[in-house]
C-alpha positions in Angstrom: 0.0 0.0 0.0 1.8 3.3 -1.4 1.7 6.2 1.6 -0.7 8.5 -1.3 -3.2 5.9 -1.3 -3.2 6.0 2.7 -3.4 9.4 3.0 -6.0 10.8 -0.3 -9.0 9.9 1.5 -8.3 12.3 5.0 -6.7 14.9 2.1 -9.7 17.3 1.4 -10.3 17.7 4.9 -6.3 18.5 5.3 -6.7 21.2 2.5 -9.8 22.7 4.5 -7.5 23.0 7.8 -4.9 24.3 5.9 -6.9 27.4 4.0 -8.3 28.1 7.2 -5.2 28.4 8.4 -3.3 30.1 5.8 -6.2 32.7 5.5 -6.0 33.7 9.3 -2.3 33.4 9.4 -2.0 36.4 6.2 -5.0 38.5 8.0 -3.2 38.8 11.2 0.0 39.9 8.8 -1.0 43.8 8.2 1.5 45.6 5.9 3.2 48.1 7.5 2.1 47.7 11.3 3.2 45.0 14.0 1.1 42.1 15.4 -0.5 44.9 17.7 -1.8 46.8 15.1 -4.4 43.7 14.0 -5.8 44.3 17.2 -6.4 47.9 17.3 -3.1 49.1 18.9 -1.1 52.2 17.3 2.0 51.6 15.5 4.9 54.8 15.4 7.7 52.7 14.3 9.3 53.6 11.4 8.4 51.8 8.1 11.4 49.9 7.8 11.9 47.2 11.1 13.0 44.0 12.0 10.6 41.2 12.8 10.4 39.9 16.2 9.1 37.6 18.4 4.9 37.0 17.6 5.8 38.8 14.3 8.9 36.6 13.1 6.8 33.5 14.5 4.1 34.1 12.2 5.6 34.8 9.1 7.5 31.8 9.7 4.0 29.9 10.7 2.5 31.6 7.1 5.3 30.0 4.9 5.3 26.4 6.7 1.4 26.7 6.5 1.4 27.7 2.3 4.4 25.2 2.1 2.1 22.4 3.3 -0.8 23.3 1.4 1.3 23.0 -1.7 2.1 20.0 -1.1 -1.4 18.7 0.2 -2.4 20.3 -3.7 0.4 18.4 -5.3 -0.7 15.6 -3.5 -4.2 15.0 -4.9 -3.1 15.7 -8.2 -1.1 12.8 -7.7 -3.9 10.8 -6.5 
């Protein structure tokens, strides 16, 4: 038994996780503002900055999460 064949019948309810997930992660990412600002707090800092902390473990969390959806899509192609 090949690990696709295991896996393609739990896929479509992976990909439905996975948007959700990808779609929240990129809200809470607002251009320009830190991880306060999507919550109503005011943002002075300049426009250029560093990620940190909540912000750096988000856009990490974003790229794993559209990284796994890409594979979960190339996966029922597959299949």
């Amino acid at each position: 038994m090949n690990i696709i064949d295991s896996v393609l019948p739990a896929l479509p309810y992976i990909q439905i996780i996975l948007a959700i997930l990808l779609v929240a992660a990129i809200l809470l990412q607002q251009r320009g503002s830190s991880l306060g600002g999507a919550f109503g707090g005011d943002n002075f800092s300049s426009a250029f900055h560093k990620r940190r902390g909540a912000e750096l473990f988000l856009f990490k969390f974003t790229i794993g999460i559209a990284v796994l959806f890409v594979i979960s899509a190339l996966l029922a192609i597959a299949g």
